[in-house]
Residue, then its C-alpha position, 0 to 999 in steps of 0.5 A: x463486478x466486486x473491486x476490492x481496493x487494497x490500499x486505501x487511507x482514511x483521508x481524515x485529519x487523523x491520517x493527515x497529522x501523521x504525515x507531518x511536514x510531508x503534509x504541506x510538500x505533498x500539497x505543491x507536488x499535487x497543485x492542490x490543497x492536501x486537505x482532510x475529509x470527514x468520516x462521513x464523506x470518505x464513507x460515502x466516496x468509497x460507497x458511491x465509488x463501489x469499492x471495498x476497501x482495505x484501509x491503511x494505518x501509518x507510522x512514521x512517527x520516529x522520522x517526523x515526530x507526529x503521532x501514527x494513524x494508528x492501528x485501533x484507529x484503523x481497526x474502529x473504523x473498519x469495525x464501524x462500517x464492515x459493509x464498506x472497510x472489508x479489512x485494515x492494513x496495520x503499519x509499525x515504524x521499524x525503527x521503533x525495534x522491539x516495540x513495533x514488534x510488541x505492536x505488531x503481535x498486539x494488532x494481530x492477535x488483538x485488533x485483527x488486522x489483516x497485515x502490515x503496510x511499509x512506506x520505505x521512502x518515507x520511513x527511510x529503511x529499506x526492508x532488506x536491511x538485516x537491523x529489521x530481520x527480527x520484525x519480518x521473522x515475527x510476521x511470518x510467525x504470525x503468517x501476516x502479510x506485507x505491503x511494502x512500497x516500490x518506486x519513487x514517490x510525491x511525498x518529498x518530491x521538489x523539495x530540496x533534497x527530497x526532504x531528506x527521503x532517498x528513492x532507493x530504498x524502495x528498490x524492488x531488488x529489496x523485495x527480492x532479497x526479503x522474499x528469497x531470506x522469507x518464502x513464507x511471508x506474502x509480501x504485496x509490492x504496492x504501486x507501479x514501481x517507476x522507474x524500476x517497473x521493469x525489475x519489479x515485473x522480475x522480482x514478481x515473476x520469480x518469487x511466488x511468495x510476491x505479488x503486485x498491487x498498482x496504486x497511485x498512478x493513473x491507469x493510462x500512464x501504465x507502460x505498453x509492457x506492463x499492460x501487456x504483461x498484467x493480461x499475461x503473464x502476470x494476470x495470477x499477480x495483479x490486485x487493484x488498489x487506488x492510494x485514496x484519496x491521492x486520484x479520484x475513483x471516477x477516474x481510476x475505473x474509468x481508465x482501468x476500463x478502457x485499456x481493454x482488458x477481457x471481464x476474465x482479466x478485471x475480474x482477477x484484478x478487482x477481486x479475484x487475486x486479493x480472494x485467493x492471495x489474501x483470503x478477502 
């Protein structure tokens, strides 16, 4: 079966400087070393996995200070093993205003990218807030998709105040209120969403223009409700991803098999919803 992983970072250092401080928070959030791997050694993981993969840049560079892991960065190593990196995921910081514009226009046009990619939480925006309109205007101009960031997340957590991130600005209800100003921006809500799981099932099930990937959190921890609903009635809106490399593949799949979905199921999940969705 073909498993399209749709959110995947790169894992090297490059990637890892660009998070800055939330570099060594995440490592005590995880009980383990946050460390970087060779490019070779992520090609290899993704190959003996059987995924291809999406890869996703980063930019937060005007919260942390470090550099991005940028587009070109992205789009060199998607370009290097097409086998394996089917396509990449561009990232803009908002707050860096008409210049992430520029950029966005320039890795679409120029680097190909497939769309862009919001963190919320670590960014500190929320993606319904109007300062950012002109962005989301310019992207559904270039009829560039989103992923965007749902529900709390590790980078942070535990530290005192959260190392200044507030959760809230990924509610899913900020996805709704983009979806509702956008209809034609395809805007993929990224992970599971906790603790507003049952919303985000609500923004997806009313908006068509939303769709639902559930990265980062091990399958057998999904809600009875959202495996009920994934063979259901959200089986037309459900796409893998894994947030490599925060959980091993061996494991993600694993689970994903035994929560005893039907192969028509797994095949729209794996492949067939981010073919359709996505043109992949």
């Amino acid at each position: 079966m073909r498993r399209i992983d749709l959110h995947a970072y790169p894992g090297t250092q490059t990637w890892l400087d660009s998070q800055g401080p939330f570099v060594e928070a995440l490592g005590k959030y995880w009980g383990r070393a946050w460390t970087a791997a060779s490019e070779a050694d992520v090609i290899a993981g993704f190959r003996t996995a059987g995924v291809e993969v999406v890869l996703v840049a980063f930019d937060i560079e005007t919260v942390v200070g470090a550099p991005p892991c940028s587009n070109d960065y992205v789009a060199a190593l998607r370009d290097r093993y097409p086998g394996t990196i089917l396509q990449a995921w561009g990232a803009v910081d908002p707050h860096k205003g008409a210049a992430a514009i520029q950029e966005a226009e320039r890795a679409v046009r120029e680097l190909r990218v497939l769309g862009f990619h919001f963190h919320p939480i670590m960014g500190r925006y929320r993606v319904d807030d109007q300062k950012l309109y002109p962005l989301w205007e310019t992207l559904s101009a270039l009829r560039a998709p989103v992923m965007i960031d749902v529900g709390t997340t590790g980078m942070g957590a535990g530290m005192p105040g959260g190392m200044g991130a507030r959760i809230s600005h990924a509610h899913p209800i900020a996805l709704d209120n983009l979806a509702a100003d956008f209809p034609d921006l395809t805007i993929i809500a990224s992970h599971p969403g906790w603790p507003w799981i049952d919303e985000m099932t609500a923004v997806a099930l009313h908006k068509g223009n939303v769709f639902w990937e559930l990265s980062g959190w091990a399958p057998k921890y999904f809600p009875e409700s959202l495996r009920r609903d994934v063979r259901t009635r959200l089986r037309d809106k459900i796409m893998f991803g894994s947030d490599h490399p925060s959980l091993p593949y061996a494991r993600i799949l694993a689970e994903w098999g035994q929560l005893g979905y039907s192969d028509d199921v797994l095949e729209q999940v794996f492949h067939g919803n981010a073919e359709r969705v996505l043109g992949l």
